[in-house]
TORKOL-4160 file (C-alpha; in steps of 0.2 Angstrom, whole numbers, padded with zeros to 4 digits, m for minus):
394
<pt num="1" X="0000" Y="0000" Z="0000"/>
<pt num="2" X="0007" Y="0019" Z="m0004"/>
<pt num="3" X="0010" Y="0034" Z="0008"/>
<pt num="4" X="0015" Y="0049" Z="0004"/>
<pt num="5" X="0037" Y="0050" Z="0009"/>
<pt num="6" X="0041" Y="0064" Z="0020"/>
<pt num="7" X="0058" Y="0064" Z="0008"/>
<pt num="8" X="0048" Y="0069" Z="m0007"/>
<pt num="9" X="0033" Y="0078" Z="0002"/>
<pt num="10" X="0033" Y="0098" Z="0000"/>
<pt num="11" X="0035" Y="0102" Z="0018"/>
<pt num="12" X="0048" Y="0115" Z="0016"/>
<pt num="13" X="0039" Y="0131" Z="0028"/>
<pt num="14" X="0024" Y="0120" Z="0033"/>
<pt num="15" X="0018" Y="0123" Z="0051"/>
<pt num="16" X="0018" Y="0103" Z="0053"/>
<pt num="17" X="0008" Y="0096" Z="0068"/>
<pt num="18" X="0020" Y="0081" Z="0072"/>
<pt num="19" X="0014" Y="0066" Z="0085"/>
<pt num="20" X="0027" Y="0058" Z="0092"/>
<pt num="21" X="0029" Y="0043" Z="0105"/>
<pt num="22" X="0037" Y="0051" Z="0123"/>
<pt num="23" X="0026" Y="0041" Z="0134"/>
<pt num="24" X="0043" Y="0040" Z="0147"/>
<pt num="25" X="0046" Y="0037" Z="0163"/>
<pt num="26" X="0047" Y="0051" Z="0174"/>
<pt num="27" X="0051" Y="0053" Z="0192"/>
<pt num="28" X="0053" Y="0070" Z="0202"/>
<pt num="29" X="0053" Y="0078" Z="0185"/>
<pt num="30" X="0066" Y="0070" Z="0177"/>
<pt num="31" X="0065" Y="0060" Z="0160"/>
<pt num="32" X="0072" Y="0044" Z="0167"/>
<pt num="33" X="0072" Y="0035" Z="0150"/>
<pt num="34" X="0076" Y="0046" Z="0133"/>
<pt num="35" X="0079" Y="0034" Z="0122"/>
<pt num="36" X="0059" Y="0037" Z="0113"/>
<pt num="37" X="0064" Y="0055" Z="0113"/>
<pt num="38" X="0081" Y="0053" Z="0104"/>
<pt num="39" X="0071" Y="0039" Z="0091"/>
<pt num="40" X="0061" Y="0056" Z="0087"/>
<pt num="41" X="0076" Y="0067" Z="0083"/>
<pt num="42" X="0079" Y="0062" Z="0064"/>
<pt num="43" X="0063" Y="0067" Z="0060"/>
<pt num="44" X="0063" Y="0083" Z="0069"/>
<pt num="45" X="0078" Y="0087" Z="0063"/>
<pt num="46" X="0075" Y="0086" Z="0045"/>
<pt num="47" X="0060" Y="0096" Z="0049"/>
<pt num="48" X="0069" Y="0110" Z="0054"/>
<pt num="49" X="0081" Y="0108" Z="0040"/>
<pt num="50" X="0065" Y="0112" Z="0031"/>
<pt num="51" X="0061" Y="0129" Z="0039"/>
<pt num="52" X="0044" Y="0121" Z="0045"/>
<pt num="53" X="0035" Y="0125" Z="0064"/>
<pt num="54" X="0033" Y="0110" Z="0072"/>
<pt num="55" X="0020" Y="0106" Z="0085"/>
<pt num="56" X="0023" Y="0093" Z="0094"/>
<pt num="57" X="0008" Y="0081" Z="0103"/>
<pt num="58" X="0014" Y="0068" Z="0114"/>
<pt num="59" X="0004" Y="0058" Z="0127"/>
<pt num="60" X="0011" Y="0052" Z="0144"/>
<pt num="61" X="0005" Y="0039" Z="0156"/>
<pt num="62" X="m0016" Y="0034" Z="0160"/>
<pt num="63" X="m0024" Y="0052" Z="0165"/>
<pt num="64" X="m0042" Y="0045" Z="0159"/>
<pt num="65" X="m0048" Y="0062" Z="0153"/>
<pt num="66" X="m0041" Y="0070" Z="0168"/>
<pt num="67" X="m0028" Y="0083" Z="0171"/>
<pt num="68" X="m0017" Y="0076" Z="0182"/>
<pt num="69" X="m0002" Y="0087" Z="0187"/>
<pt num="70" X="0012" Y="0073" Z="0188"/>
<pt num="71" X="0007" Y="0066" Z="0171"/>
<pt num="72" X="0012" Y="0085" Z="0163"/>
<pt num="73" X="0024" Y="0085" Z="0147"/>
<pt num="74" X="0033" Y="0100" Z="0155"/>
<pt num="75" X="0051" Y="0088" Z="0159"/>
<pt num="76" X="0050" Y="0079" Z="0141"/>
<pt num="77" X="0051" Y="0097" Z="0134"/>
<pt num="78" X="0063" Y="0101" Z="0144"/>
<pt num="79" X="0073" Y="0086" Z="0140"/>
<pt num="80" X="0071" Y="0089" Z="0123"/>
<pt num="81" X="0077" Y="0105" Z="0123"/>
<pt num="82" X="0095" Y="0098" Z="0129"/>
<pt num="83" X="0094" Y="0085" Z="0116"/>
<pt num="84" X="0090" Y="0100" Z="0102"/>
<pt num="85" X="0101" Y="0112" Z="0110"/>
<pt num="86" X="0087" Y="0124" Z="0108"/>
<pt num="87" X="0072" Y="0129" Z="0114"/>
<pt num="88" X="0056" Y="0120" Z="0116"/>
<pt num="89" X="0042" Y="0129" Z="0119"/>
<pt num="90" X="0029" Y="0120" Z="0130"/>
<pt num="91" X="0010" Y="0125" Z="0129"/>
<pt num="92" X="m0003" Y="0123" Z="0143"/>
<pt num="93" X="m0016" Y="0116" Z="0132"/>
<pt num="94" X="m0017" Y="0106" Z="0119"/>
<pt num="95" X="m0034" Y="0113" Z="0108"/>
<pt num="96" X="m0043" Y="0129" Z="0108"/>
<pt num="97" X="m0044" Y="0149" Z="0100"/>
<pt num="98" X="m0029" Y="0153" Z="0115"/>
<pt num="99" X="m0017" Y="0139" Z="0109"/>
<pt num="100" X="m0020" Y="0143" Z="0088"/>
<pt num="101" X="m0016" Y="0160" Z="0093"/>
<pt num="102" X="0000" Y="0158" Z="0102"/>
<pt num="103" X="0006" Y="0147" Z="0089"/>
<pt num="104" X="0001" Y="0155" Z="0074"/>
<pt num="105" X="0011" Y="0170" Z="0083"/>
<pt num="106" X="0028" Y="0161" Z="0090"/>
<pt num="107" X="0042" Y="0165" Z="0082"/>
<pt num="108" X="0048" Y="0148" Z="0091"/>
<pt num="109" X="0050" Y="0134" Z="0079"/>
<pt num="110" X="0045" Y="0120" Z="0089"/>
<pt num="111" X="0031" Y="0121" Z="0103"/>
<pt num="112" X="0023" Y="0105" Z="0113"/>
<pt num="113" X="0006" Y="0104" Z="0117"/>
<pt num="114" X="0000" Y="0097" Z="0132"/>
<pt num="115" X="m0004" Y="0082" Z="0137"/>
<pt num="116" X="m0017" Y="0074" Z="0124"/>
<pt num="117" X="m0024" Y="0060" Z="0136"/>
<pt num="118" X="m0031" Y="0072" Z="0149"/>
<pt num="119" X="m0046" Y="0075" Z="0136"/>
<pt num="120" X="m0054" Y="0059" Z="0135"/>
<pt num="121" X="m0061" Y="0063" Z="0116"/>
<pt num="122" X="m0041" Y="0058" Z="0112"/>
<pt num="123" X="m0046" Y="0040" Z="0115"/>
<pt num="124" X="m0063" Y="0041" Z="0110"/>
<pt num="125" X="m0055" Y="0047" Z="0093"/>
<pt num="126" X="m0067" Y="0059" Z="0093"/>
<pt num="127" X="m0068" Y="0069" Z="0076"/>
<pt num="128" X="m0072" Y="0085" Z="0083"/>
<pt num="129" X="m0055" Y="0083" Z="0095"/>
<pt num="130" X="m0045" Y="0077" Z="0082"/>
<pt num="131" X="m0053" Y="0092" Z="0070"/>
<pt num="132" X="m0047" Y="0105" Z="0084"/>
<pt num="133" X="m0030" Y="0098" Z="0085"/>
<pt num="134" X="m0028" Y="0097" Z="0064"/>
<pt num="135" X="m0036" Y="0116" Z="0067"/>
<pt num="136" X="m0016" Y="0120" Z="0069"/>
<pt num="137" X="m0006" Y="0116" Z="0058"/>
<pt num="138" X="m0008" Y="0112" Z="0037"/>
<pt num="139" X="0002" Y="0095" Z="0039"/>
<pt num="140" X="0002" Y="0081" Z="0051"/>
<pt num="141" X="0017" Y="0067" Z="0053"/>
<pt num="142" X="0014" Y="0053" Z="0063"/>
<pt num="143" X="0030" Y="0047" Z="0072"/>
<pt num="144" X="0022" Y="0036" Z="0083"/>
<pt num="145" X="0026" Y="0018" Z="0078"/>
<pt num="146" X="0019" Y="0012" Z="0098"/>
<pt num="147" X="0002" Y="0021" Z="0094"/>
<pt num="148" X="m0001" Y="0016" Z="0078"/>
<pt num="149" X="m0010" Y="0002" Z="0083"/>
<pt num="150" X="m0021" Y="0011" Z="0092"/>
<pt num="151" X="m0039" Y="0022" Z="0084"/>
<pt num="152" X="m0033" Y="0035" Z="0092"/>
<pt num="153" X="m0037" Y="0055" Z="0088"/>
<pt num="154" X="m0021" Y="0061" Z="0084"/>
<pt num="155" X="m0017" Y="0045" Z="0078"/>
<pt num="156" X="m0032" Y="0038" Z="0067"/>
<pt num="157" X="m0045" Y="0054" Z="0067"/>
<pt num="158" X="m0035" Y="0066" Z="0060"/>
<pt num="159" X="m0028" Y="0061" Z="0045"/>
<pt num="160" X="m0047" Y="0064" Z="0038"/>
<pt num="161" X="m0043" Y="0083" Z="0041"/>
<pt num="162" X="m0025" Y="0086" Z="0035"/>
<pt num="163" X="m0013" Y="0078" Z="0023"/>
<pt num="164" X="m0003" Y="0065" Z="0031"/>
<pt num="165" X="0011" Y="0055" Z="0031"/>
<pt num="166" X="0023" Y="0043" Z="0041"/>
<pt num="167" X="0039" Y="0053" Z="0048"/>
<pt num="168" X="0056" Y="0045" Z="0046"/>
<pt num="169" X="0056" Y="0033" Z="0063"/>
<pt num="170" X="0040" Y="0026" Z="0058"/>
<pt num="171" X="0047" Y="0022" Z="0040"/>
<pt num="172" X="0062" Y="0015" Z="0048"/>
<pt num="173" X="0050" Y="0002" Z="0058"/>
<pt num="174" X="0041" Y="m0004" Z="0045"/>
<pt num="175" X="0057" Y="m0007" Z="0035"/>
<pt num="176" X="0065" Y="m0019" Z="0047"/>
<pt num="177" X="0048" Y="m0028" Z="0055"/>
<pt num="178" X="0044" Y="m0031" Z="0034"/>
<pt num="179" X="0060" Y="m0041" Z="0037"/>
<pt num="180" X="0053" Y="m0052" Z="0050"/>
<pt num="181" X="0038" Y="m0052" Z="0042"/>
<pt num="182" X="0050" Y="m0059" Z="0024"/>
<pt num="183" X="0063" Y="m0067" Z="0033"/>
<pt num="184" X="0081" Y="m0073" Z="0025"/>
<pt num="185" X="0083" Y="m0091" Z="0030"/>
<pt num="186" X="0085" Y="m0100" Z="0041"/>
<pt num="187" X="0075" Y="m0088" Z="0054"/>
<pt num="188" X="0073" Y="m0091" Z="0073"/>
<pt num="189" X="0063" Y="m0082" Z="0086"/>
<pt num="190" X="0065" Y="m0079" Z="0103"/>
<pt num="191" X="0049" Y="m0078" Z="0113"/>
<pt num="192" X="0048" Y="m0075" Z="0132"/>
<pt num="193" X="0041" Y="m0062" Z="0144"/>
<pt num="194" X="0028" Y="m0061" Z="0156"/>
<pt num="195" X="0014" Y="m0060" Z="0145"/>
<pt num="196" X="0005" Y="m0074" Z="0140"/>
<pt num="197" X="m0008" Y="m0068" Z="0126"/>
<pt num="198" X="0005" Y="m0068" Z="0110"/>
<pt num="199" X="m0007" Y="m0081" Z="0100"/>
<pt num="200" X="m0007" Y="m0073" Z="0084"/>
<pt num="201" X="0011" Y="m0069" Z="0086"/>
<pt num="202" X="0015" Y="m0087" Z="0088"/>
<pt num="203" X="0005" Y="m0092" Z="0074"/>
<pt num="204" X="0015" Y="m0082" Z="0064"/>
<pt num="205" X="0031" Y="m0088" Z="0070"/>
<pt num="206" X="0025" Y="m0104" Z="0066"/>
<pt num="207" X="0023" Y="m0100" Z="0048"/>
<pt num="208" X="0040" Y="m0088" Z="0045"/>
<pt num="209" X="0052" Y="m0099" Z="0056"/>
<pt num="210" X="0063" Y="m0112" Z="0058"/>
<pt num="211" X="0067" Y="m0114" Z="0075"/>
<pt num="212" X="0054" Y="m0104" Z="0089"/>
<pt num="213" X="0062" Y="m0105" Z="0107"/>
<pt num="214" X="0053" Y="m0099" Z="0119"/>
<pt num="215" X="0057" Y="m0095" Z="0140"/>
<pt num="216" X="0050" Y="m0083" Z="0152"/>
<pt num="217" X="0034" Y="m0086" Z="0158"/>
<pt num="218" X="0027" Y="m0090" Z="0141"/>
<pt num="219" X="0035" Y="m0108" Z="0142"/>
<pt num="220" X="0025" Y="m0113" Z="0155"/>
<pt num="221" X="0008" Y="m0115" Z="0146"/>
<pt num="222" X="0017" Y="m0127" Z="0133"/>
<pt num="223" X="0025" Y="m0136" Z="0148"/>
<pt num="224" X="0009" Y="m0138" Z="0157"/>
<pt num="225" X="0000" Y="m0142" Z="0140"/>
<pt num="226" X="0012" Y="m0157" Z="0138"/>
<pt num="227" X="0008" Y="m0163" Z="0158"/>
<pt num="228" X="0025" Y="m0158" Z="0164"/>
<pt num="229" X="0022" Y="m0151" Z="0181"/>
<pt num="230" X="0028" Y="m0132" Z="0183"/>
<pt num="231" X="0028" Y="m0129" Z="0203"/>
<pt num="232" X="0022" Y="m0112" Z="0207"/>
<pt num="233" X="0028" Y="m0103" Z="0191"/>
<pt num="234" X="0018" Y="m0091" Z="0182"/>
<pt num="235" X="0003" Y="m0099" Z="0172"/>
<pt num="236" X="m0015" Y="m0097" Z="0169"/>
<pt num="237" X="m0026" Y="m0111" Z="0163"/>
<pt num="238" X="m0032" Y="m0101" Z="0147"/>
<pt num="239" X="m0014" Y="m0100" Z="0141"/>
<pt num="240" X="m0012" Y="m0119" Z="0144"/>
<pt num="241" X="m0028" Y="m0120" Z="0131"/>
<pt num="242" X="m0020" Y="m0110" Z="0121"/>
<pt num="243" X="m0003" Y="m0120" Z="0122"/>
<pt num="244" X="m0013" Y="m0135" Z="0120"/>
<pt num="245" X="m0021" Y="m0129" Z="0101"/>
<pt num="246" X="m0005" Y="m0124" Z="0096"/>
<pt num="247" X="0006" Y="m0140" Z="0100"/>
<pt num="248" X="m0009" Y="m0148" Z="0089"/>
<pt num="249" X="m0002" Y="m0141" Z="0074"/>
<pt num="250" X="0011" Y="m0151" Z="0061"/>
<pt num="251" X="0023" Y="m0135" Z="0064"/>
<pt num="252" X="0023" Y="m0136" Z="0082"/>
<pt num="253" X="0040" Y="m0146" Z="0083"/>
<pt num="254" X="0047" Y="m0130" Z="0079"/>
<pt num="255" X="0042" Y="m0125" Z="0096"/>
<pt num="256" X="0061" Y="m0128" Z="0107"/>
<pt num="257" X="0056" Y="m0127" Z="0126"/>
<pt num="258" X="0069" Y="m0124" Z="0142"/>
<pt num="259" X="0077" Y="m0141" Z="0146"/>
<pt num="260" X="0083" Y="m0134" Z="0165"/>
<pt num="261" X="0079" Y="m0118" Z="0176"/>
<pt num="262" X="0084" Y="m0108" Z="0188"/>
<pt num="263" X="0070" Y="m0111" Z="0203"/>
<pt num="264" X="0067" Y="m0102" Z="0218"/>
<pt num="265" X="0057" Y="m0107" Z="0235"/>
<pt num="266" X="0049" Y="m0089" Z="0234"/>
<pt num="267" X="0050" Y="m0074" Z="0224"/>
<pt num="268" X="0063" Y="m0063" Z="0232"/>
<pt num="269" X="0078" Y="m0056" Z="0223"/>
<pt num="270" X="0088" Y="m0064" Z="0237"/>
<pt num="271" X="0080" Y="m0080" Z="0239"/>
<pt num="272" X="0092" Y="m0096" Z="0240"/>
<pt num="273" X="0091" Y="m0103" Z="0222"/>
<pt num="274" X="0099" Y="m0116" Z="0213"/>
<pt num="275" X="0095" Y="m0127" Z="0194"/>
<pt num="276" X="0085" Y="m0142" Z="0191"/>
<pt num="277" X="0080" Y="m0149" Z="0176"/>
<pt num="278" X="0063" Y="m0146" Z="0166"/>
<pt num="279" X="0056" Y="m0162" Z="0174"/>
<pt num="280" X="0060" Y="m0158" Z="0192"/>
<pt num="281" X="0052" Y="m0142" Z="0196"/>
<pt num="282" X="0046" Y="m0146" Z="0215"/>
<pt num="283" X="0027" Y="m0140" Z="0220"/>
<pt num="284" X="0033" Y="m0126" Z="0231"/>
<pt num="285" X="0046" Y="m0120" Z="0219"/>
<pt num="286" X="0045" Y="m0106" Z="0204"/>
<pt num="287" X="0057" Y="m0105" Z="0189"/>
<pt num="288" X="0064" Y="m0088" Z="0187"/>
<pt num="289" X="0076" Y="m0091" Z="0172"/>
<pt num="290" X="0082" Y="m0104" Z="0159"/>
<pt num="291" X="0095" Y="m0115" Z="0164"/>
<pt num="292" X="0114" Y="m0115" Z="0158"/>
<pt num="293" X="0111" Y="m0131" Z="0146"/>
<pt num="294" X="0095" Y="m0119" Z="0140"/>
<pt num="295" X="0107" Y="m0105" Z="0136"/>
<pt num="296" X="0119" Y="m0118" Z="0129"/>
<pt num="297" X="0106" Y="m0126" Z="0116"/>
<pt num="298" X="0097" Y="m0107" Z="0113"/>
<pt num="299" X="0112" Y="m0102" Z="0107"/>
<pt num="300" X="0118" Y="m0118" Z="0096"/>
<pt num="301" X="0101" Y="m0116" Z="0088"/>
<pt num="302" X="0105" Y="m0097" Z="0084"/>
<pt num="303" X="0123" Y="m0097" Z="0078"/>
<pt num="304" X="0121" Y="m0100" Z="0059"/>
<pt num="305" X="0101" Y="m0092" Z="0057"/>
<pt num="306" X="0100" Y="m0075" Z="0045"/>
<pt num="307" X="0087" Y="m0069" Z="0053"/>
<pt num="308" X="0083" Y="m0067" Z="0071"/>
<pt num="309" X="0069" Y="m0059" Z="0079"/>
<pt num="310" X="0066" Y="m0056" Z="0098"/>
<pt num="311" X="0050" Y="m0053" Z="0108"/>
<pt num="312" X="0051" Y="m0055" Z="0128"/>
<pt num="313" X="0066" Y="m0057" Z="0140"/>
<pt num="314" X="0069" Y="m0077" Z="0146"/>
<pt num="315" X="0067" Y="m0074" Z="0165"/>
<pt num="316" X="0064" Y="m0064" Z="0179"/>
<pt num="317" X="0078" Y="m0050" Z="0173"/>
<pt num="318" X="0073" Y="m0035" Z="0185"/>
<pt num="319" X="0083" Y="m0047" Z="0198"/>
<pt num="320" X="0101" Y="m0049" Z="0193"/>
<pt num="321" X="0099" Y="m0068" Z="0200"/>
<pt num="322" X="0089" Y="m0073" Z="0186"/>
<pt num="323" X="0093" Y="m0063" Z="0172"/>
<pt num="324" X="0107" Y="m0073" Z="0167"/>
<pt num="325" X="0098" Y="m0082" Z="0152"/>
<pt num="326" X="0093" Y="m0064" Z="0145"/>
<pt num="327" X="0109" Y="m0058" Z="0145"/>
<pt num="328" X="0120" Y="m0071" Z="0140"/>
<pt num="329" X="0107" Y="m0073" Z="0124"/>
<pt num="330" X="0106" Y="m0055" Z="0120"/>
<pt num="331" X="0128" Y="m0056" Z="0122"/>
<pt num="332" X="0129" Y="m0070" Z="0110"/>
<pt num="333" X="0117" Y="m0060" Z="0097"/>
<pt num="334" X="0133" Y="m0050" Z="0095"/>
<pt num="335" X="0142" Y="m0063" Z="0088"/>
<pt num="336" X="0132" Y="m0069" Z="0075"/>
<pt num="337" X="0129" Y="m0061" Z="0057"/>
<pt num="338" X="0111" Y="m0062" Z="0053"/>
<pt num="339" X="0096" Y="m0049" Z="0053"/>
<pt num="340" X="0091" Y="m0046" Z="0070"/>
<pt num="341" X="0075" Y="m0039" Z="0077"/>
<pt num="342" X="0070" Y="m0035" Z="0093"/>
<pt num="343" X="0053" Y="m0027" Z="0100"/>
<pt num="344" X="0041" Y="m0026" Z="0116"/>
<pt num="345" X="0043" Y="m0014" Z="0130"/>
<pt num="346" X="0050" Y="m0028" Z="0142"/>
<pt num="347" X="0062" Y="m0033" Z="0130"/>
<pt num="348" X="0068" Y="m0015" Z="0126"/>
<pt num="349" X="0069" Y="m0011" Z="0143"/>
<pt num="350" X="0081" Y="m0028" Z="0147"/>
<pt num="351" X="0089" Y="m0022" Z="0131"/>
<pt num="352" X="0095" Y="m0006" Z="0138"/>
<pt num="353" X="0096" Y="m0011" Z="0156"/>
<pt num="354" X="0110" Y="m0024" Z="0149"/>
<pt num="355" X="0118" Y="m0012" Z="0134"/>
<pt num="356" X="0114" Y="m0025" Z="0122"/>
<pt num="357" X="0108" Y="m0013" Z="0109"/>
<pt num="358" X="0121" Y="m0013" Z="0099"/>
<pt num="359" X="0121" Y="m0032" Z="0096"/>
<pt num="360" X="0104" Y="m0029" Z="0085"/>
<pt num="361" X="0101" Y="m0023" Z="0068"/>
<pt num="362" X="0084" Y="m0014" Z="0076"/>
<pt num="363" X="0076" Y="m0012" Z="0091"/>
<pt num="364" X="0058" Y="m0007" Z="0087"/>
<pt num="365" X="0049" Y="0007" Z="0098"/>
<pt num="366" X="0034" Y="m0001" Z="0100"/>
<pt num="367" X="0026" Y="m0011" Z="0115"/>
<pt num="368" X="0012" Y="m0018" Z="0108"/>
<pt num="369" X="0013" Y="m0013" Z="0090"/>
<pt num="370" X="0025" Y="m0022" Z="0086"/>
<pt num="371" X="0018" Y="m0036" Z="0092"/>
<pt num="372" X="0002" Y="m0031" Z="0083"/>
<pt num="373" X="0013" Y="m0028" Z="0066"/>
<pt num="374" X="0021" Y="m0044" Z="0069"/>
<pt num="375" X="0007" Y="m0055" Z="0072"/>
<pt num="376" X="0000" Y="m0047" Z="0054"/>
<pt num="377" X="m0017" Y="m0039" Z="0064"/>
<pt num="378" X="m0023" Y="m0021" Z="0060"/>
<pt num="379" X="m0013" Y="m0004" Z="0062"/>
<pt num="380" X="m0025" Y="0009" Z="0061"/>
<pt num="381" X="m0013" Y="0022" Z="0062"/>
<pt num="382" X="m0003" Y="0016" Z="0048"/>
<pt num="383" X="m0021" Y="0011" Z="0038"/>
<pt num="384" X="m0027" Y="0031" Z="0040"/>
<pt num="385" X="m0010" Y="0036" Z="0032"/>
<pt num="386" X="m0012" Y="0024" Z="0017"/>
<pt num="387" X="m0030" Y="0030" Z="0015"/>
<pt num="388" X="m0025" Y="0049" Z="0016"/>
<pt num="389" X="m0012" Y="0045" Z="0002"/>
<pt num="390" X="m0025" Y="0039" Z="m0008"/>
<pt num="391" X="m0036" Y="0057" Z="m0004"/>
<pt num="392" X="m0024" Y="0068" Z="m0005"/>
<pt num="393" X="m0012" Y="0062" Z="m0020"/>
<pt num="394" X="m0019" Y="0072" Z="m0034"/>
């Protein structure tokens, strides 16, 4: 499907209303986590190469439609300013006659707007918001890869008021999930994480891939589903279900489960630990992390694949105890020449705890939209910019 190219767009002096992804953690007013903001920066800065006024919408946190005073944007603009080197100027608002004005009259080139979640119309992708919010500029760029599966306002709603088109990080997502989606041979994915609702996600590793091995919580279902007994690990009996379908299927010897763990008596960073095999979880005990001959047979099945891609950490990394099998994984990924993709806000935020970026090809900004690109299901945010193509081309 076409969009419009923000490379051979005529943006050059447009006031461009640019949505952007800087939902970060923030704690006594400082951006704990910039890395969103600096994924931003490309397409801002060709947009000021290009003489355009920028207004930036953003939304941060789950104010419900309410403002709340923690959840204000006021320390990402201040944050991006430092990044910039210039000044951000930040508005109180985000819609109405007050704001238009002060931006049609600003001599500054780039101005945030407020919050967009503390009007509940921005989830509602209510026209008449997303209308208001289109009222001030004459172009909109999403940016937003980690919205864009969402029917949002600023997302889906107003591309039926202004011509639109994907900025460069959004471009740069598609590109490299496109390759998971059309992998080189032979392809492997990683699957773990605490979340145990990726079924679409595994059917389609079960059509692209060679090899799927999954850890973290998500082996649990399929252990449970063969009748090995799990101990007090984290499982629910709708995943097992689940499990169950899916082992069903001729492609399910793919599927390479954890041959040994690290288990724990109790969930406790310090409690006294020690490795079983798969077999021999006790009833009292919960794995935390795939064992070393896991890590061993993880990584033999990686070495020679040309395309990798990863979605969830393989153990209970926030504790440096069981975070052994992510690590080692993500360190052995450096050694191996292949395309390599990485996605979901667990597994960026293991990526950068472990400063393991720079063993991928990509890391991909969205949580759930990835997931959601990966697993083949609707983007709204990237269907509204195709159909605007197709209304605004001539």
């Amino acid at each position: 499907m076409k969009r419009f190219i923000l490379a051979t767009f005529p943006i050059k002096s447009k006031t461009v209303f640019l949505r952007v992804d800087y939902n970060v953690p923030i704690k006594d007013g400082i951006v704990l986590d910039n890395h969103k903001i600096i994924a931003s920066l490309p397409t801002i800065n060709f947009l000021l190469g290009n003489n355009c006024k920028i207004i930036l919408a953003t939304h941060l946190g789950k104010p419900a439609g309410n403002v709340v005073p923690e959840l204000r944007v006021d320390p990402i603009a201040k944050e991006l300013s430092l990044l910039l080197k210039r000044k951000v100027i930040k508005l109180n608002d985000c819609i109405g006659a007050e704001i238009k004005e002060k931006i049609d009259n600003s001599k500054a080139k780039i101005l945030m707007l407020e919050n967009l979640r503390f009007y509940k119309d921005e989830e509602q992708n209510s026209p008449a918001f997303a209308h208001s919010l289109a009222d001030l500029a004459n172009v909109y760029v999403n940016d937003a890869f980690a919205v864009c599966h969402r029917k949002h306002a600023s997302v889906e709603a107003i591309t039926h008021f202004l011509p639109s088109l994907p900025g460069l990080l959004i471009e740069k997502e598609i590109f490299f999930l496109n390759k998971a989606l059309k992998p080189k041979k032979p392809a492997v994915w990683i699957m773990g994480g605490a979340k145990l609702n990726k079924v679409d996600l595994i059917k389609q590793a079960l059509k692209k891939a060679d090899n799927i091995l999954i850890g973290g919580a998500l082996c649990f279902a399929f252990m449970k589903a063969k009748g090995i007994k799990v101990g007090m690990s984290k499982v629910d009996s709708n995943s097992v279900k689940i499990a169950q379908k899916v082992l069903r299927k001729w492609s399910a010897d793919k599927i390479i489960l954890p041959i040994d763990f690290m288990i724990a008596e109790k969930l406790s960073p310090s409690a006294e630990s020690k490795i079983v095999r798969y077999n021999k979880i006790g009833p009292q005990q919960i794995a935390l992390d795939i064992g070393p001959q896991t890590i061993a047979l993880f990584k033999k099945k990686l070495t020679n694949s040309k395309t990798i891609i990863w979605n969830g950490p393989l153990g209970y990394f926030e504790w440096a105890k069981f975070a052994q099998g992510t690590k080692e994984i993500g360190r052995h990924l450096g050694k191996i020449k292949a395309i390599k993709i990485a996605g979901g806000g667990e597994t960026a935020e293991a990526i950068h705890k472990f400063h393991l970026a720079h063993n991928l090809t990509h890391l991909s900004t969205g949580g759930g939209a990835t997931l959601t690109y990966l697993a083949k299901q609707k983007m709204p945010g990237i269907d509204a910019l195709e159909n605007n193509y197709k209304k605004y081309k001539n």
